[in-house]
C-alpha positions as CSV (number, residue, x, y, z in Angstrom):
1,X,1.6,-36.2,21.4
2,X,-1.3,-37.6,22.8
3,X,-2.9,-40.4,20.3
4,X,-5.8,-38.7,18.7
5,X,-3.5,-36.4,17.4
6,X,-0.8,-38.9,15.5
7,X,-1.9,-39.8,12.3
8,X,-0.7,-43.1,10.1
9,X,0.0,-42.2,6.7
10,X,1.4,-45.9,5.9
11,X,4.8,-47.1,5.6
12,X,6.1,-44.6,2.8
13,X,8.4,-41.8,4.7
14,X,7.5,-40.0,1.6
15,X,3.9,-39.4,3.0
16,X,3.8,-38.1,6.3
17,X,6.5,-35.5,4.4
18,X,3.7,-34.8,1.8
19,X,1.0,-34.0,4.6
20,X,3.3,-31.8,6.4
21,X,3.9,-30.1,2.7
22,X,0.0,-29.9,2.5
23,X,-0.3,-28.2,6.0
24,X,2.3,-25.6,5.3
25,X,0.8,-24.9,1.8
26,X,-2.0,-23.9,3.3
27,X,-0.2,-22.5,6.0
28,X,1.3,-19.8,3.8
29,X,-2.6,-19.9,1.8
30,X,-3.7,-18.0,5.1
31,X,-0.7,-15.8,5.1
32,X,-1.5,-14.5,1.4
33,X,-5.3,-14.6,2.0
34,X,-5.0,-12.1,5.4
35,X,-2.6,-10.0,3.4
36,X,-4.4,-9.6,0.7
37,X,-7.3,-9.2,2.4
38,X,-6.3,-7.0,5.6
39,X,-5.2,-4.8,3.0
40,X,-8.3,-4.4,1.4
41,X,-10.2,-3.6,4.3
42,X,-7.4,-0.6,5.0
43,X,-7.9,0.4,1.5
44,X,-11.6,0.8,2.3
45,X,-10.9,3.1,5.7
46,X,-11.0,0.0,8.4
47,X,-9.5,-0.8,11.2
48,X,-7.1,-3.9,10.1
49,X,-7.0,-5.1,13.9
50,X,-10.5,-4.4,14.7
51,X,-11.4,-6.4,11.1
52,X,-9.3,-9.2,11.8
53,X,-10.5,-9.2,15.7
54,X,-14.0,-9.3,14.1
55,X,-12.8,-12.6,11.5
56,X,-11.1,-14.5,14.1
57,X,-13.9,-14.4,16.6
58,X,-16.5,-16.0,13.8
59,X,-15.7,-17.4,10.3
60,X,-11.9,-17.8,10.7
61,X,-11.3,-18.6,14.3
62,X,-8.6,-20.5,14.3
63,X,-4.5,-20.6,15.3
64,X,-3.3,-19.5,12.1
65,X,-5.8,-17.2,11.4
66,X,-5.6,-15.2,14.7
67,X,-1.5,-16.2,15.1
68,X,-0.4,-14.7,11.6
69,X,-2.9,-12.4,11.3
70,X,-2.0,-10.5,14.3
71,X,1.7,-10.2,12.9
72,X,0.3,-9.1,9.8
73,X,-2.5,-7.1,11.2
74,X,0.2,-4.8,13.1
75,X,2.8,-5.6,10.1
76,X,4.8,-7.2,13.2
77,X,7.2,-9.7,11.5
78,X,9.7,-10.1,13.7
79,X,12.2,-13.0,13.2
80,X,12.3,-16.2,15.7
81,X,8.9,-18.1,13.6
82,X,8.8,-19.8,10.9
83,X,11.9,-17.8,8.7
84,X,11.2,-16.5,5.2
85,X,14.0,-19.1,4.0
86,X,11.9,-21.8,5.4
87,X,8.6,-20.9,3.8
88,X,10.5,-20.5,0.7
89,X,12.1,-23.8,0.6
90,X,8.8,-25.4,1.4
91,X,7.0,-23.2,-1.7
92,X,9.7,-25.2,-4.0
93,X,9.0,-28.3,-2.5
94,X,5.4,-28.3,-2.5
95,X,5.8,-27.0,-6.4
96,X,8.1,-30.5,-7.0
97,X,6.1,-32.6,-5.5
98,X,3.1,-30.5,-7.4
99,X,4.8,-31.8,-10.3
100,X,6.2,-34.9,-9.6
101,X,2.4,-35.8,-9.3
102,X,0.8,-33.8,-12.1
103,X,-1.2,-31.7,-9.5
104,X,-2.7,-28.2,-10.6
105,X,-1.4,-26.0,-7.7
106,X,-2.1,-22.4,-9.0
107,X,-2.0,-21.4,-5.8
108,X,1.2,-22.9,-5.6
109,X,2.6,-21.7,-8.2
110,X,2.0,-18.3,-6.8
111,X,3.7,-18.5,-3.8
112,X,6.2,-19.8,-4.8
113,X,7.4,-17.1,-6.9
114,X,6.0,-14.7,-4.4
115,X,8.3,-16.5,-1.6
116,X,11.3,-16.2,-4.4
117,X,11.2,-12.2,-4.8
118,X,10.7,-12.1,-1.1
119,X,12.9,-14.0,-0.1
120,X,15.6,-11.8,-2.0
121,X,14.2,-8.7,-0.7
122,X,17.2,-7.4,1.9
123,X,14.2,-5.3,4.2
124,X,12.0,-8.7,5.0
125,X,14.2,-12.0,4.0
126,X,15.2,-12.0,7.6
127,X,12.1,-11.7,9.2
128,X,9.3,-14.3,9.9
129,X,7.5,-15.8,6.6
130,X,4.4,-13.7,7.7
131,X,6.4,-11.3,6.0
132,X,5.2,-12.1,2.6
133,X,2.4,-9.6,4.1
134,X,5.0,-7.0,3.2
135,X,5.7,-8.2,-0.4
136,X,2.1,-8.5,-1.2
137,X,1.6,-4.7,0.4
138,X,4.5,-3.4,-1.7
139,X,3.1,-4.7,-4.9
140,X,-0.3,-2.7,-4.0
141,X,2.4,0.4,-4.1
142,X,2.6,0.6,-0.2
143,X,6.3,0.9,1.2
144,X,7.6,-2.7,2.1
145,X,8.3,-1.8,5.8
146,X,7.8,-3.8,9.4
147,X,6.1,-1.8,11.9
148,X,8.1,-3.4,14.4
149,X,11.1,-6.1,14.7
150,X,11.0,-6.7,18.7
151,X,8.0,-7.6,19.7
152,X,7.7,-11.5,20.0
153,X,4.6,-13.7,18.3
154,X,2.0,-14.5,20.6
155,X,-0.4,-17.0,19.6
């Protein structure tokens, strides 16, 4: 990696684990946020592809925003990412190290026991963790299905 992008957290190996736990945290943030609200917008009668086209081309245009959104935009969570076991076992770990530390991580908290019933769910455990799109839609009452399991993540 070129220089200006390696960063020196210090001689603890305990840090550079902690900012990777921060990034994926917020990592799996985004994935909530663009469910949650990619599914309003649908609720309300838009396009979720032409709303997310229209967020990732001015406040929110960024790799994880367009990347996960367009699996969860076209509810593509085909396996081969980032699995659903691998989100979940960083949503524990971030909620140890939460509390190791005394940190207030609502949003922590969250996901992780989103990432725990979805990760038991037999029709997305398999697939990418942009799946917890599908657990978030099937607590709105919509059926906890993948458009598609073939097509591969472009980002």
């Amino acid at each position: 990696a070129p220089a200006e992008r390696c960063f020196d957290f210090g001689d603890d190996a305990g840090a550079a684990a902690a900012a990777k736990l921060t990034g994926n945290f917020m990592i799996a943030g985004a994935i909530e946020a663009l469910a949650e609200g990619l599914d309003l917008a649908e609720g309300h009668g838009l396009d979720r592809q032409q709303v997310l086209r229209m967020l990732t081309s001015t406040i929110f245009d960024c790799a994880i925003y367009r990347g996960y959104g367009d699996r969860i935009a076209r509810r593509d969570h085909s396996e081969g990412g980032f699995s659903m076991a691998n989100g979940l076992k960083d949503a524990r770990l971030i909620r140890d190290a939460a509390a190791a530390t005394r940190t207030a991580m609502p949003l922590g908290a969250h996901l992780a026991a989103s990432f725990e019933i979805a990760a038991m769910d037999p029709n997305i455990s398999h697939l990418d963790w942009s799946a917890l799109a599908l657990h978030v839609a099937g607590l709105a009452g919509a059926p906890p299905t993948p458009a598609s399991t073939s097509a591969a993540f472009m980002a």
